[in-house]
C-alpha positions in Angstrom: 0.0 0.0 0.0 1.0 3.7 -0.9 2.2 6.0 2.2 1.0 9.3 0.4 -2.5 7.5 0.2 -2.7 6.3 3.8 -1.2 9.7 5.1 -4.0 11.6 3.1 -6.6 9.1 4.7 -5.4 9.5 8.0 -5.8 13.7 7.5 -9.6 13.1 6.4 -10.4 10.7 8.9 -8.9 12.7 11.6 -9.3 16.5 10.3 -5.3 16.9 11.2 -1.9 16.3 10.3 -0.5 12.6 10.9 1.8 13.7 13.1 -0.6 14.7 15.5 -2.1 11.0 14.9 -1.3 8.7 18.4 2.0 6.9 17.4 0.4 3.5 18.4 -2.2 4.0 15.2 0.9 4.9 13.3 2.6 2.3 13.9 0.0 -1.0 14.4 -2.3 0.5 11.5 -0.7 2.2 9.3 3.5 1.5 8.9 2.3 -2.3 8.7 0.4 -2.4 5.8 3.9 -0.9 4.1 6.0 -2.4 1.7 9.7 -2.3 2.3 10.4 0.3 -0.1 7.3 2.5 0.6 8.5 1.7 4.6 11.9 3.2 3.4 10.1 6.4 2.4 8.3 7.4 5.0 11.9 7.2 6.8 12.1 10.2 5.2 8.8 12.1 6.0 9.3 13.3 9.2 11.8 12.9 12.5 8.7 10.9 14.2 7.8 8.9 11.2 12.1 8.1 11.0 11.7 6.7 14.2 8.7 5.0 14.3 9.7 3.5 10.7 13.0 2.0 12.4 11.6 -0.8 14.5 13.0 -3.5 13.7 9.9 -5.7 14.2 8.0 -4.0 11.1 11.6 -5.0 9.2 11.4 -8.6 10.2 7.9 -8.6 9.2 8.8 -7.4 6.1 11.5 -9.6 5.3 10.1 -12.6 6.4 7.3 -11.8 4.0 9.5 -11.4 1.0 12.0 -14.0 2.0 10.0 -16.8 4.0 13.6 -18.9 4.1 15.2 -15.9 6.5 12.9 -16.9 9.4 15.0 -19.9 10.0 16.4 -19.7 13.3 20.1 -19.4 12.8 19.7 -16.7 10.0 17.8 -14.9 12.5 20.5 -14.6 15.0 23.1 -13.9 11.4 20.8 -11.1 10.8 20.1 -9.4 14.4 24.0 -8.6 14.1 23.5 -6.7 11.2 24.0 -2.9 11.7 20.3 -2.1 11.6 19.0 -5.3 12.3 16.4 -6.6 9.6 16.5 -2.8 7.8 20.0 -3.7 6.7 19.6 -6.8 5.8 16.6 -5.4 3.2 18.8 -2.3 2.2 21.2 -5.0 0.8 18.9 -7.8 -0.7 15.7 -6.2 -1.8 17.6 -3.9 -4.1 19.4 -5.0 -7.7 22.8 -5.3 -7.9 24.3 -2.8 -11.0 27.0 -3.9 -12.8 29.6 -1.1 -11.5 32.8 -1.6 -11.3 34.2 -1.5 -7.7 36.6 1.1 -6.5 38.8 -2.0 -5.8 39.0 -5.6 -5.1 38.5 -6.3 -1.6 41.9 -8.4 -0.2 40.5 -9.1 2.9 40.7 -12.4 4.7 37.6 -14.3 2.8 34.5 -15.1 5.6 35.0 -18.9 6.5 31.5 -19.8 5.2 28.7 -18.1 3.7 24.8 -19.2 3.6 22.4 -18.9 0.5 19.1 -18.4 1.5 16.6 -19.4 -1.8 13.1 -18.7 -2.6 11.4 -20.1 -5.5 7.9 -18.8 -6.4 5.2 -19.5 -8.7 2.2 -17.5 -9.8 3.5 -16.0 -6.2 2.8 -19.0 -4.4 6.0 -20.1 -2.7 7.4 -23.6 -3.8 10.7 -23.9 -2.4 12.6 -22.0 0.9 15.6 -23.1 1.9 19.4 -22.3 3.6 22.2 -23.9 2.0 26.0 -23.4 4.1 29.0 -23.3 1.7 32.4 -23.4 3.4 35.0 -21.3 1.7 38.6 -21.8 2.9 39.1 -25.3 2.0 41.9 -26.0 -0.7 39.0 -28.1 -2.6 36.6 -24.9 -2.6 39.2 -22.8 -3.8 40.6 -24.6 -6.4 37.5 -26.2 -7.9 34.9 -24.5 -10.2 32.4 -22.7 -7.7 29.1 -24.4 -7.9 26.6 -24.6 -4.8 23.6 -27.2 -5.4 20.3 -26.3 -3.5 19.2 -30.1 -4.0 20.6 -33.2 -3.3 21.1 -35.5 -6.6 18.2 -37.5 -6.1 15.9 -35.1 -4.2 13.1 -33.9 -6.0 10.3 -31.0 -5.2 6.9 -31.2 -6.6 5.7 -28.1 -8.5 2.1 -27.1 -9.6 4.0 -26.5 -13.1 2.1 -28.2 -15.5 3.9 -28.7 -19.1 1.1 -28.2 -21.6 0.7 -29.5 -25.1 2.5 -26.3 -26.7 5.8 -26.4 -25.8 6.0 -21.7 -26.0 2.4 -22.1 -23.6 4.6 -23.6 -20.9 7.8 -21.6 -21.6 5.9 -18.4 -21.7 4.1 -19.1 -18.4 7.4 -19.6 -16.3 9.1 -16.9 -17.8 5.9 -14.5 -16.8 5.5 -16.1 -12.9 8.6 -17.9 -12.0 10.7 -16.0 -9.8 13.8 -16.8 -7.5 15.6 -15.0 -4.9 19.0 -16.2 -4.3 20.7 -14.0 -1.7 24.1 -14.9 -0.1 25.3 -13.3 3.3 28.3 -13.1 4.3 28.2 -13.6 8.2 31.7 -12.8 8.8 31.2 -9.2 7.7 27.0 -9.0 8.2 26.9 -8.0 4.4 24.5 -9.4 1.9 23.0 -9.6 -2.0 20.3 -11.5 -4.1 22.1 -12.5 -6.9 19.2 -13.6 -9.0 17.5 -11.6 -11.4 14.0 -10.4 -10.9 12.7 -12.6 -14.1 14.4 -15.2 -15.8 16.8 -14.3 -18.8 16.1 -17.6 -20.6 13.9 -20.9 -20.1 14.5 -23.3 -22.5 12.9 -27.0 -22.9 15.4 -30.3 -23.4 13.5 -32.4 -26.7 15.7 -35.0 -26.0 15.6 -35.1 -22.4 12.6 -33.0 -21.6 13.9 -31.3 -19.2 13.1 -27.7 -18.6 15.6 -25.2 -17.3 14.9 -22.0 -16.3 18.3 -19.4 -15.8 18.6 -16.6 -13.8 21.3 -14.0 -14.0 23.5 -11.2 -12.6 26.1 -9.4 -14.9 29.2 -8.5 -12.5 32.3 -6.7 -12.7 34.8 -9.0 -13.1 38.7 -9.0 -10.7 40.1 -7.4 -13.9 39.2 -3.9 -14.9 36.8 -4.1 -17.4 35.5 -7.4 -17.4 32.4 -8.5 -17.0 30.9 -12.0 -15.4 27.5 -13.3 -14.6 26.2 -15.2 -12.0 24.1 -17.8 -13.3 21.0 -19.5 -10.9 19.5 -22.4 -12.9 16.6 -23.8 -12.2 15.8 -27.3 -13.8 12.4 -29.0 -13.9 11.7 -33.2 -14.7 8.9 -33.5 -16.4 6.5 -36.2 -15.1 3.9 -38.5 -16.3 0.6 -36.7 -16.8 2.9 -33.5 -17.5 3.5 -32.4 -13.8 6.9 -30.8 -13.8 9.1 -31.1 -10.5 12.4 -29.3 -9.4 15.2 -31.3 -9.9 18.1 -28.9 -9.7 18.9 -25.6 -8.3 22.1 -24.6 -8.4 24.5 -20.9 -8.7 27.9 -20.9 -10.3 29.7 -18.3 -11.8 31.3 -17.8 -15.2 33.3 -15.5 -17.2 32.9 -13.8 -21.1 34.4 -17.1 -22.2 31.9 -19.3 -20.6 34.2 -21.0 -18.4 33.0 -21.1 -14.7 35.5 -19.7 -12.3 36.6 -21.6 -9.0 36.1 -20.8 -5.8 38.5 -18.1 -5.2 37.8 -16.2 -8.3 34.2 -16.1 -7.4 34.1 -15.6 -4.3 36.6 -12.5 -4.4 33.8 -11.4 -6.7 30.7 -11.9 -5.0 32.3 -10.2 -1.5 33.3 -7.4 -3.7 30.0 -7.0 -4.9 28.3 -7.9 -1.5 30.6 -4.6 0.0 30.9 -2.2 -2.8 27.9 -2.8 -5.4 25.5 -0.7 -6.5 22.1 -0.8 -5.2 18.7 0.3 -7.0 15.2 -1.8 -7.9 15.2 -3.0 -10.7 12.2 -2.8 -13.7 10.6 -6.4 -14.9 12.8 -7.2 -18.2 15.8 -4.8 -17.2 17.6 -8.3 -16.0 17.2 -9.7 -19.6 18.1 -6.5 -21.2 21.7 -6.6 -19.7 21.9 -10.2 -20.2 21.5 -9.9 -23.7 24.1 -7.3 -23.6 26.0 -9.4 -22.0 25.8 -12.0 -24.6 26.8 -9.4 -27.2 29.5 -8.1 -25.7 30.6 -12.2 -24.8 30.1 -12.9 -28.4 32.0 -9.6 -29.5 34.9 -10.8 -27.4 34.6 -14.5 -28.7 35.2 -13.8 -32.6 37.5 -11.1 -31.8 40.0 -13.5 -30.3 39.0 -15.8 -33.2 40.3 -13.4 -35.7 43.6 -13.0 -33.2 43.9 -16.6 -33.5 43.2 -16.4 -37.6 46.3 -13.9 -37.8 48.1 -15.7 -36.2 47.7 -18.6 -38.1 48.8 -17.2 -41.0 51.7 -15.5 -39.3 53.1 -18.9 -38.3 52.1 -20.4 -41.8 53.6 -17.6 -43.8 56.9 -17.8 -40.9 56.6 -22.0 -41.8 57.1 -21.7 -45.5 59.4 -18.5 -45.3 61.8 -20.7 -43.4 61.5 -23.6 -45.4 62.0 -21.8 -48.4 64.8 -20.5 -47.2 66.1 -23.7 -46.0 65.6 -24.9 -50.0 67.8 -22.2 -51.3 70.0 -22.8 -49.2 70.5 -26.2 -49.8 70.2 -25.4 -53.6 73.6 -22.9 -53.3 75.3 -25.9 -51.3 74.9 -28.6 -54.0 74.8 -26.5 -57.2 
């Protein structure tokens, strides 16, 4: 609900201004119909509406509501030591990560873990909550290709996802209401970011497996200057008999322009720099896709530019090849002649 429009119900119902409104009726009847970001702007309304707007309770409320996997027990106690509590926590999740380049690289220690906490919804009906830990100092994190799997490999979760007989029907209808929240924190430094895009960039069906997978992505600044990576939540669905589609995967990993995924170190040192320094703002439906596609362009751009490197190249070493054995010819001409 709208804060102007309450406000200006509050002044006819009353005959006054709201701040002569008992703060109890502020805050029981009106500051908990908010949404977050409405709740963030009557912060900025008044000095008694900045304080009453800063209990943490209406924050928790808030977040629990958006992100049902939070009110786990242990995330609770990870978030009460943010800075601001619950308000923190939805400063740094609710908001879109941009793809700005950091002032630097953080070279900070890395956090010893860090916990994913995953919402899945469809047609805004939740299907899937859940925490996931991920340890990050082992010598098998850092040197493998970063990948953290939601599901176990032969766990399953039942969906009301039904495939229908036209294949762009079904495809349509989870690109439209499929959305996932994938937000890591950082406990170590009480930081946090959903880095999922609001809507899927792609879904795409399997005709030889029928599978259906469903990607979600965040373009990144890369640990170089200039360049760019994404990171890439996929959701993949079985399809059943009678059509039923259940979740069969759900997984993050990160990769870089040349599609290869980057191991724990590299990702990580880019996910805590994006977690500290990123740029925060809501993001429009389809704006996700949009830079995705860009993206791709610029990851295709890159692609057949180093192709045509590698073309040149070629011919340099062919035309170097016969050059020398020409060469080598003559000279062996001028010793026997």
């Amino acid at each position: 609900m709208n804060f102007d429009s309450l406000e200006q119900n509050v002044e006819q119902l009353e005959g006054t201004a709201i701040s002569a409104v008992h703060p109890d009726i502020i805050q029981t009847h009106i500051l908990t119909r908010l949404d977050g970001p409405t709740l963030a702007s009557a912060r900025c309304v008044s000095s008694q509406l900045h304080s009453l707007s800063s209990d943490d309770c209406l924050w928790q409320r808030i977040c629990h509501r958006t992100w049902p996997s939070i009110a786990d027990p242990r995330l609770q106690r990870l978030i009460s030591d943010f800075p601001s509590g619950h308000r923190s926590f939805y400063s740094d999740a609710f908001p879109a990560l941009q793809p700005t380049p950091p002032p630097h690289h953080s070279r900070q220690p890395p956090s010893a873990a860090v916990v994913s906490a995953v919402d899945i919804r469809y047609h805004n009906k939740l299907i899937l909550s859940k925490i996931h830990d991920t340890e990050t100092e082992s010598a098998w994190f850092l040197c493998s290709p970063f990948r953290v799997d939601l599901l176990d490999p032969k766990e399953t979760v039942p969906s009301p996802v039904k495939f229908q007989s036209s294949d762009d029907t079904c495809l349509s209808d989870l690109e439209d209401n499929l959305t996932l929240s994938w937000i890591v924190i950082d406990p170590t430094r009480n930081r946090a970011a959903n880095f999922s895009s609001l809507r899927p960039v792609s879904v795409t069906h399997h005709w030889l497996t029928g599978d259906v997978q469903v990607l979600y992505a965040k373009v990144l600044p890369g640990e170089r200057r200039g360049e760019l990576v994404v990171s890439a939540a996929m959701i993949t669905f079985g399809r059943r008999e009678g059509g039923e589609l259940q979740l069969k995967e759900v997984s993050l990993h990160v990769e870089d322009m040349e599609g290869k995924n980057l191991n724990g170190r590299e990702s990580f040192v880019i996910l805590q720099d994006a977690m500290e320094n990123g740029e925060r703002r809501i993001e429009k439906i389809g704006e996700g896709r949009e830079r995705y596609v860009e993206y791709l362009n610029m990851k295709r751009e890159t692609r057949e530019r180093k192709q045509r490197r590698e073309r040149r190249l070629d011919m340099v070493c062919i035309a170097t090849a016969v050059t020398i054995f020409l060469v080598s010819l003559l000279v062996l001409f001028k010793r026997y002649s």
